[in-house]
C-alpha positions in Angstrom: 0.0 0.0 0.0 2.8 2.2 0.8 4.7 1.9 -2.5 1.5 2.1 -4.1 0.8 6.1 -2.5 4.5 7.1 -3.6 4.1 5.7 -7.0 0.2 7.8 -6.7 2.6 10.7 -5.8 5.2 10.4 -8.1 2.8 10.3 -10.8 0.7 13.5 -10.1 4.1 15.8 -9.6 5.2 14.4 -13.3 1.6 15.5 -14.3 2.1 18.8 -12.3 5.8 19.4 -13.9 4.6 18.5 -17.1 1.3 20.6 -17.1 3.2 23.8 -15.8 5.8 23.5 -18.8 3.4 23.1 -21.2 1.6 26.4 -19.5 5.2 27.9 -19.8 5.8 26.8 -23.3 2.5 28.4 -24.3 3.0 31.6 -22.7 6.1 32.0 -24.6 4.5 31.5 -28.1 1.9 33.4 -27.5 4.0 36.2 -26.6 5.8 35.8 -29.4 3.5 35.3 -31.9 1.7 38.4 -30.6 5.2 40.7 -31.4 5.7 38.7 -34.6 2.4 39.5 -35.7 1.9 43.4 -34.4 5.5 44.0 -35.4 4.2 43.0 -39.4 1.3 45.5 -39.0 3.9 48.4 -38.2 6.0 47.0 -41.6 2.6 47.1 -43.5 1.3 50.2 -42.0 4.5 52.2 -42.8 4.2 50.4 -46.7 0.9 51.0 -47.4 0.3 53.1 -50.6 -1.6 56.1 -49.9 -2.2 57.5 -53.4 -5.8 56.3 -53.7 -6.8 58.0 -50.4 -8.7 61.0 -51.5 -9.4 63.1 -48.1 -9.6 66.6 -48.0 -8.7 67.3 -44.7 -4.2 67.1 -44.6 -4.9 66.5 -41.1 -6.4 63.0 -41.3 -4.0 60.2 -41.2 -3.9 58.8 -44.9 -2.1 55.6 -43.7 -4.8 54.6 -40.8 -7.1 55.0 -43.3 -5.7 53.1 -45.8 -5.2 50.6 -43.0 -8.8 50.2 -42.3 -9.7 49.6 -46.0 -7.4 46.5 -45.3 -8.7 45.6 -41.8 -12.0 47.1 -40.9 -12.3 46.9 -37.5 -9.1 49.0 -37.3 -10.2 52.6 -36.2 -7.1 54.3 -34.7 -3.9 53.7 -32.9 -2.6 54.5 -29.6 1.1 55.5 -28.2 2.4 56.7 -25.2 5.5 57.6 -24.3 7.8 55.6 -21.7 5.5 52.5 -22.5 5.6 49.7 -24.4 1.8 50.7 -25.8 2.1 51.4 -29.4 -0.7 49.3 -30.4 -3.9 49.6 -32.8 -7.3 50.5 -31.7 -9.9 47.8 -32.8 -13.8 47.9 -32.7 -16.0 44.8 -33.1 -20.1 45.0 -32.4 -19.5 43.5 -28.9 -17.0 44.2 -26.1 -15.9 40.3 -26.3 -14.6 39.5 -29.3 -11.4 41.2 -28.9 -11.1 39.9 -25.4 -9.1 36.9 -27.3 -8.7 37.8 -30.8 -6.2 39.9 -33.0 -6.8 43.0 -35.4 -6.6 40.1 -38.0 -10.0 38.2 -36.4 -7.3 35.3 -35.4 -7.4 33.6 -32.0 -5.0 34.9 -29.5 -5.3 35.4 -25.8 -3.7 38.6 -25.7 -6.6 40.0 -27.8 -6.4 43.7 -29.0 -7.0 47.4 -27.4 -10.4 47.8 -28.4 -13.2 50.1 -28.3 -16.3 49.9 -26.0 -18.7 48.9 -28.4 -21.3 51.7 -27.3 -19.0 54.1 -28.2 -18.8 56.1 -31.8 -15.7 55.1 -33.7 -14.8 58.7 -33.8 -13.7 59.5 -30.9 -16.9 62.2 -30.7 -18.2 61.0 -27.1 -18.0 62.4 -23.9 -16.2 59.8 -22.4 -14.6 57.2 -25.2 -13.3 54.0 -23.4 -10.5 51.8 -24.3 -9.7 48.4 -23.0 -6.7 45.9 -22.9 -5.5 42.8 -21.1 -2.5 43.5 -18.5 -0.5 40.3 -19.7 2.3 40.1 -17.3 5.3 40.3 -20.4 4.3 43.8 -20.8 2.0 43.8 -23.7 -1.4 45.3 -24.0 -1.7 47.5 -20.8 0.3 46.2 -18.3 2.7 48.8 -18.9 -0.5 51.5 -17.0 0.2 50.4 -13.9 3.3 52.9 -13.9 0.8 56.2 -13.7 0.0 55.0 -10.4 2.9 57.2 -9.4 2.5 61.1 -9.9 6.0 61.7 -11.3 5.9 59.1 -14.0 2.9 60.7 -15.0 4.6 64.1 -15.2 7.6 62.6 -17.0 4.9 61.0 -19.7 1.1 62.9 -19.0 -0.2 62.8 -22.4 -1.9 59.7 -24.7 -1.4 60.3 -28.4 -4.1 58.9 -30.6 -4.0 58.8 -34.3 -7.8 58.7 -35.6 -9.6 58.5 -38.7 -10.2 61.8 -38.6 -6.5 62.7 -37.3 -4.3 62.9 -34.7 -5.9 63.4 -30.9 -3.9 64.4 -27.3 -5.1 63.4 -24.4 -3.5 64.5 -20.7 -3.9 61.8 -18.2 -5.6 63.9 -14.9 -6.7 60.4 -12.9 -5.6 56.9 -12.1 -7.6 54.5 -9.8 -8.0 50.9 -8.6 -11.6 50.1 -9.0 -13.8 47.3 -8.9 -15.1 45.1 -12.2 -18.9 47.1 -11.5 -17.7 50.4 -10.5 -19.3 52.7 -13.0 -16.4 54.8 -14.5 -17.7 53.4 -18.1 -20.2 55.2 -19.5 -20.5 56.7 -23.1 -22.1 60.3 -22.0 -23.6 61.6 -18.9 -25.9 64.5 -18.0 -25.3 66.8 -15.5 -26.5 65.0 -12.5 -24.4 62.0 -13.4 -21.4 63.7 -14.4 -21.5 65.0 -10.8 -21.8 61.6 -9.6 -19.0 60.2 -12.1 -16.4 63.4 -10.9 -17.5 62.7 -6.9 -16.6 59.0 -7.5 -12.6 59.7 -9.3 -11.9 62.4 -7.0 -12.5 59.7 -3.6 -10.3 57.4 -5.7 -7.8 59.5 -7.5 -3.9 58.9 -7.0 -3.4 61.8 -8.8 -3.0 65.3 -7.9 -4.2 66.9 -11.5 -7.0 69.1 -12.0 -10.1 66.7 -13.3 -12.0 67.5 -16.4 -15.1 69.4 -16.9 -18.3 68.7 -18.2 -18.0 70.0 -21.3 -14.3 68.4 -21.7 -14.2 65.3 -23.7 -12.2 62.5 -21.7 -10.9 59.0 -22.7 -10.7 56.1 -20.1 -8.5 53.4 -20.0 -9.6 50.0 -18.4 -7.1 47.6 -17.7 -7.2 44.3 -14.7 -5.4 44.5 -11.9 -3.7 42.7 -9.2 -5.2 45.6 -7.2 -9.0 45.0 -6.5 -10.4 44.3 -10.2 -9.8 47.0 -12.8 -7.2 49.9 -13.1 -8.5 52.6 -15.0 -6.9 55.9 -16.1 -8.9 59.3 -17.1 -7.3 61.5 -19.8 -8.6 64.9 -21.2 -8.7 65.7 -24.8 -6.6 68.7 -24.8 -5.7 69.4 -28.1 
């Protein structure tokens, strides 16, 4: 009987090594198939012929649009300095479908930055919401949690957005832990609720910047977190 429980034992540790290097091993193609493939939309982003983009606004970004002729769900792009985040912005009809799939439509855990799906794809809302995984290699949004500290945000405070209608800036002014139901999402607000919505950052803030207006346009960033469920950050357009 005793043998038998050690052979029992010896048996589930192999099963236990062998699982956690497969999990390992999958990780590390994932990640790389996620640079491999993001790193051949900057090559064909930075190819792309332009000539038969007739806009009459030189403002505009001639090469995102050409872009999401090729891939419609592409809509913008965001970068921000002293990050890794240099990524496209997708938008699908739901807010799952890019949970785990690539601007391509391709399974992959990392999935995209995307777009709340209530949102209009131009940017024209009062509050226009972003989301990303925080995958723990530094892709996606993990690279947020920085802004938790008031001088990295003063060393990097604004979010550049290239749109289909051009470029956008937006100053970061809040960053929060907050939980999964918290209501820091919504498209637009009317007076009463905006008062609700700045009440609610303000308690939360880590921030000492001045927060937004009502009549300010603001983009929020939505990312999990090891601290409670979601980490979002509050920008305002200021451009």
């Amino acid at each position: 009987m005793k043998n038998k429980i050690i052979i029992a034992v010896e048996i589930c540790l192999v099963l236990i090594i062998a699982f956690s290097g497969f999990k390992i091993y999958s990780y590390h193609k994932d990640n790389k198939e996620f640079q491999a493939t993001h790193a051949e939309l900057k090559e064909n982003l930075n190819s792309l012929d332009t000539s038969e983009v007739k806009i009459e606004d030189n403002s505009a970004n001639k090469k995102l649009i050409a872009l999401n002729k090729e891939y419609n769900d592409i809509i913008g792009w965001i970068k921000i300095d002293g990050t890794d985040i240099d990524f496209p912005i997708v938008q699908a009809k739901d807010n799952d479908f890019y949970l785990d799939h690539n601007y391509k439509g391709e399974y992959h855990p990392f999935g995209e930055v995307f777009m709340d799906a209530r949102n209009s794809y131009d940017f024209s809302d009062q509050n226009t919401i972003l989301y990303g995984h925080n995958v723990r290699s530094g892709h996606i949004f993990h690279d947020l949690e920085k802004f938790k500290e008031q001088s990295f945000r003063d060393n990097y405070p604004d979010i550049v957005l290239e749109t289909l209608d051009g470029k956008k800036i937006y100053e970061i002014v809040a960053v929060y832990p907050a939980n999964v139901n918290d209501d820091y999402r919504n498209p637009n607000y009317d007076s009463e609720e905006w008062q609700v919505f700045r009440k609610f950052v303000e308690e939360r803030n880590l921030l000492n910047n001045k927060l937004p207006e009502e009549n300010e346009k603001i983009l929020t960033l939505s990312t999990c977190s090891d601290d409670k469920d979601r980490l979002a950050i509050h920008a305002k357009l200021v451009n």
